[in-house]
Structure formats: C-alpha cells, structure tokens
C-alpha positions in Angstrom: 55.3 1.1 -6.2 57.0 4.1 -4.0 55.9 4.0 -0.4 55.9 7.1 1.5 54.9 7.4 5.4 53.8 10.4 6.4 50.8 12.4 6.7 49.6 15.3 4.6 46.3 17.8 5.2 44.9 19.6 2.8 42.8 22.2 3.6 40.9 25.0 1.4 40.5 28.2 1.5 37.7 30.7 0.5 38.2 34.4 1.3 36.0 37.3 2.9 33.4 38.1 0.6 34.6 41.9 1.0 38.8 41.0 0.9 40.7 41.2 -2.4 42.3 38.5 -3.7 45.5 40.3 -3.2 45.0 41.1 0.6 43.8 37.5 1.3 47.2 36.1 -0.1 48.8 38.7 1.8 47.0 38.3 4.8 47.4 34.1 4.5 51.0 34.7 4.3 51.8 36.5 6.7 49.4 35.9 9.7 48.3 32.3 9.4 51.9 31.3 7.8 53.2 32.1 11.9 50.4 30.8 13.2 50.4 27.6 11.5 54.5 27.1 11.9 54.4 26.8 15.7 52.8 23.8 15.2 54.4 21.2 17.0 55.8 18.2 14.7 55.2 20.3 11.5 57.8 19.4 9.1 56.4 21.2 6.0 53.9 24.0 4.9 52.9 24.7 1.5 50.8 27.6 0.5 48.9 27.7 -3.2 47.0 30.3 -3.9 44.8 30.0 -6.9 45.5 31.5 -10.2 42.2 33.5 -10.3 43.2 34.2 -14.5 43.9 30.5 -15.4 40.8 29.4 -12.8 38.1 32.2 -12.8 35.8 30.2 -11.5 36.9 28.1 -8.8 35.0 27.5 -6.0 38.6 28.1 -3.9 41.1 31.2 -3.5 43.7 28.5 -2.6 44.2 25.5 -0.2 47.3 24.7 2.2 49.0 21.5 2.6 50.5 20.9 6.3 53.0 17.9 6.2 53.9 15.6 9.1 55.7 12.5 9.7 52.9 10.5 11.2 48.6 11.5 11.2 49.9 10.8 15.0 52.1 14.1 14.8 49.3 16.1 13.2 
C-alpha cells in the first residue's frame, strides 16, 4: 500500500441562482483562483467544474481541491 502525507480539501461549489454556468466558471477562475493562490503553504489548486451535459442533475456546479503538505499547513 502507497502512503502519501499530505493534506487535501475538498470543497464544493453551487452557483448564484441568477449566474450562468458559464460566468460562474469564469468568475471561479479568475477571482477566487488569485484569491485562493496567496494562500500561504499552498502547494496545489485544482479546479473541476461540473460537466452540466454528462451530470444534469448534480446537486454541484463543481468543487476545488486545495493541496498542502501537512492539515498543519492548511
């Protein structure tokens, strides 16, 4: 078995009832993406928006994961 240290936070995402899909990717992209890489001890930020014509019905528009070397660091 692989052990891997590290910590990893997941967190999802729902948008404005009024916001397009389209703008809330857009809008997650480019606003929170600088917000969230001044994060001090961030060593990795994955965005996945949700592919709203596989998944319809999802209760998500997408979730981030936010990567650091130790819960500690988060």
């Amino acid at each position: 078995m692989l052990l891997v240290k590290g910590f990893k936070h997941v967190g999802f995402l729902t948008r404005k009832k009024d916001q397009s899909f389209e703008d809330f990717v857009k809008y997650w992209d480019e606003v929170h993406t600088a917000i969230t890489l001044r994060l001090p001890g961030l060593k990795s930020y994955v965005l996945n928006p949700i592919d709203r014509e596989k998944y319809p019905d999802s209760p998500v528009d997408g979730f981030s994961e936010l990567w650091f070397d130790s819960l500690d660091d988060a």
